[in-house]
C-alpha positions, 0 to 999 in steps of 0.5 A: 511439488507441482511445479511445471516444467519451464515454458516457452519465452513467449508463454512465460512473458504472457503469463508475466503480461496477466500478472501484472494486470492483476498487480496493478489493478490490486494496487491500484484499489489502495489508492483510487479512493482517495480522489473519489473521498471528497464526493463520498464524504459529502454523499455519505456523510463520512466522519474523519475516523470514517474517512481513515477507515475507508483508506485503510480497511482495504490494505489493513485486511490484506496484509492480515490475510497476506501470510495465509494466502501465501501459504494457501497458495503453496499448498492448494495452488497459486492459480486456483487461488488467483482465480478465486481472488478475482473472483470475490474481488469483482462480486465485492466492486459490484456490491458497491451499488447496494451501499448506502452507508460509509461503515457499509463501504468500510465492509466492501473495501473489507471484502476487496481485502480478501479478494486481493490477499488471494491475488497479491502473493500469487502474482509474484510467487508464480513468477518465482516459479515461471522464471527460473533463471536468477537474471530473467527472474530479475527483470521479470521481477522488476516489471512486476514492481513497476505495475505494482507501483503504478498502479499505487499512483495512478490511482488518483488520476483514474478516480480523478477522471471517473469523477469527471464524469461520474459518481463514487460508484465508478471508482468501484465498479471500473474494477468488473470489466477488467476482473472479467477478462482477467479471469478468462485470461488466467483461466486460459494462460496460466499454468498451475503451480504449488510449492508444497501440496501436501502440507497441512495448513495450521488453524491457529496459525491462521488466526494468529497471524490475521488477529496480531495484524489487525490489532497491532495496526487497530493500536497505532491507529488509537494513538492518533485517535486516543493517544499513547496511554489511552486503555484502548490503544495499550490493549490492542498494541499488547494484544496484537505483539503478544499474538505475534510473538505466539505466531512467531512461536509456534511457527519455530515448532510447526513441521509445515509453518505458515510462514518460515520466520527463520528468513528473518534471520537474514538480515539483507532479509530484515532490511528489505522487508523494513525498507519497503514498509517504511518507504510505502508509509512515507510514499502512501501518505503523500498520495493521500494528504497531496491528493486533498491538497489539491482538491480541498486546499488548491480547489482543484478537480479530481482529475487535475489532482490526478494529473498533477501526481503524474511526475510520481507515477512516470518516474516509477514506471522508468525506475522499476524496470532498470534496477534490475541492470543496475543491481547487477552493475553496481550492487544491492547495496549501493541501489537501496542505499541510493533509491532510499536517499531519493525518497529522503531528498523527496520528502525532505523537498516537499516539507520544505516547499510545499507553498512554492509553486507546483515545479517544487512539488513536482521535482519532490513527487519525481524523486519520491517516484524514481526513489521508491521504484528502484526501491520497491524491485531491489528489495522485492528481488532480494525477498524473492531470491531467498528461498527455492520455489517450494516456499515462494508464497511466504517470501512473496506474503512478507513483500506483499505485507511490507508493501500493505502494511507500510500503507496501511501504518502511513496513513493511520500513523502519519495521516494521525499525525497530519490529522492532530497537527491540523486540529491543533492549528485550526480555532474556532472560537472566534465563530461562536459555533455550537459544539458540534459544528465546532468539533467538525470543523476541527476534524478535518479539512473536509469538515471544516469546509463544509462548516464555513460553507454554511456560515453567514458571515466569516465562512470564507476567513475559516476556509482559508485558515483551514487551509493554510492548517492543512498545508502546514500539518502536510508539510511538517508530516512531510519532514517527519516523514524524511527523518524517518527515511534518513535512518531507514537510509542510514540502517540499509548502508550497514544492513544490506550488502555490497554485492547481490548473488541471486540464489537458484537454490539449486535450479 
């Protein structure tokens, strides 16, 4: 095992420095679309499924490539690895000024997939192994999850701002300046590490991993899309559990696994794992539909729409780097037990208030924020403390993937269910439209816009129906949302702990 000797305090908060850069620029890209989605719909003509796939191609690809990645990294080296990503990350920004087409985008946010795969679990399985003091680690840790958090939410305000100024393009190309500096500076500060150089690195556990993923995730999808029962979604949900439980088997015969799935014997591992998934679902899809709220329903610009999300993203940033304190004070329990219950009362108070002024919306985007903050660290330590350095990469892939994945399912499964409450709210019948420019404005809020802009008469009545479907399909997802966080709440009281024991694993 290559793994260098502790460095000096400095170096090592310098290295923590770059890291997190890199964290919160990968983060960052999940959501920074979403304020430049209005400009690329009308520019590119991008349908409603179109519109979800560009959302998703990106964190559906990298969670797919996140458990070769990690092991990747244990067994070649994590900075070779991270500099890699960078480097396919700024090539695949850069070829976004060749795009001409949304299923061309959908390939480049694709590409930016495996780009960040290479980077996210080498981010915090360097830090794993850079810090090798369980308390420090827990600070460090902390940190980490506090840029990757901001990065998911301040995404909309800087996709916000270049659309003040400029086109799609730039929610891309801002990713080249600072991929560049990223490289020299890891190039030149980061100290290499493995975990286990001299395993091998199973084929067909490669494959099973990335296939199970995609098409288990391509499944809940078509449930949106198809429906439950639809051939489509059945094969691709029994296709993609069948090539899990096959992963899962053979990586319990594997000498070297990909991934050592005996952590998840664990349950403390289990809970965190489902807890970050499910509070990133609930979280990425506020970002989301809250972002065309604003812009669509309230009309506001990309930049105010980025503004008004601030609340999340300062409650974040204050949250992540204390719970490192109040883990050791009070208990993993009673920190996961309790972020959780915040994001609950916040999806719960956006449902209900949505249509009551911003200060309600604000209150529910602070506890959202503060909530999923401490959540994120507690569960990414929790994770991280499980397993020695050696195997640091599988356990930061399964945050990572949780982290992703979770966005990924929320938007495709709860940005569905937004989707299908709003066609079934919104009638056209009464503008005599032929059955094409029906369907589109049934499709999505965006499409139903665009329709009544072209209409002769009654275009402005169908906006302001389309309006108000949007934001009741917005509210009504909210509350499912917090039924969902409510026993998520309820299943980590009786899961997680009470007391945390960081493991050193012989450090």
């Amino acid at each position: 095992m290559t793994s260098p000797t502790p460095a000096p305090s400095r170096m090592r908060w310098l290295q923590l420095a770059i890291l997190c850069v890199s964290v919160l620029l990968i983060a960052m890209d999940a959501t920074i679309l979403n304020a430049a989605l209005p400009s690329l719909v009308r520019d590119l003509g991008a349908d409603a499924t179109q519109q979800l796939w560009l959302v998703d191609a990106y964190a559906l690809v990298l969670s797919g490539l996140l458990v070769t990645a990690g092991a990747l990294g244990d067994r070649w080296g994590r900075r070779k690895l991270l500099l890699t990503g960078f480097a396919l990350f700024g090539l695949a920004s850069a070829l976004v000024t060749v795009v001409t087409s949304p299923d061309g985008l959908i390939m480049v946010r694709a590409l930016l997939g495996i780009g960040g795969a290479a980077i996210m679990p080498s981010t915090l399985s360097m830090i794993r192994s850079a810090f090798t003091d369980a308390r420090e680690r827990t600070v460090a840790v902390g940190i980490w999850s506090a840029m990757a958090c901001a990065g998911m939410a301040v995404g909309p305000l800087v996709g916000g701002l270049l659309m003040e100024h400029f086109s799609w393009h730039a929610a891309f190309l801002v990713n080249v300046p600072v991929v560049l500096v990223a490289l020299v500076a890891g190039a030149l500060w980061l100290q290499e590490s493995t975990g286990r150089a001299h395993a091998g690195l199973d084929a067909l556990s490669v494959v099973l991993s990335m296939t199970g993923v995609i098409a288990l995730v391509y499944g809940i999808k078509q449930i949106g899309k198809a429906g439950l029962v639809a051939p489509s979604t059945l094969i691709a949900l029994a296709a993609g559990a069948a090539l899990l439980v096959w992963f899962v088997r053979r990586q319990l015969r594997l000498r070297d696994p990909l991934l050592d799935v005996r952590l998840f014997a664990d349950r403390t591992f289990n809970a965190a794992a489902v807890a970050i998934l499910l509070t990133m679902a609930t979280e990425a899809v506020v970002l989301f539909l809250l972002t065309q709220h604003f812009q669509m329903a309230q009309g506001l610009s990309a930049f105010d729409a980025g503004v008004r999300l601030l609340p999340m993203t300062l409650a974040l940033l204050a949250a992540a780097p204390v719970t490192s304190g109040l883990i050791h004070r009070f208990g993993m329990r009673a920190v996961i037990v309790g972020a959780l219950a915040m994001v609950t009362l916040g999806a719960l108070l956006l449902g209900l208030c949505l249509d009551s002024g911003y200060a309600s919306v604000a209150g529910a985007l602070v506890l959202l924020g503060a909530g999923g903050g401490a959540m994120f660290t507690a569960s990414s330590v929790t994770l991280m403390a499980a397993v020695s350095p050696d195997k640091a990469g599988g356990a930061a892939a399964v945050d990572e993937m949780s982290f992703e994945l979770g966005g990924a399912l929320g938007i495709a499964v709860l940005g569905s269910l937004a989707a299908a409450l709003f066609r079934g709210a919104v009638t056209t019948a009464e503008y005599d439209l032929p059955a094409h420019t029906a369907e589109q404005a049934r499709e999505s809020l965006a499409g139903a816009l665009s329709v009544a802009e072209h209409l002769p008469k009654d275009g402005a009545h169908l906006a302001e129906s389309a309006k108000e479907a949007f934001t009741g399909s917005f509210a009504t997802t909210s509350l499912v949302s917090a039924g969902v966080m409510a026993a998520v709440t309820v299943l980590a009281a009786a899961l997680v702990p009470r007391t945390f024991a960081p493991a050193n694993h012989g450090e």
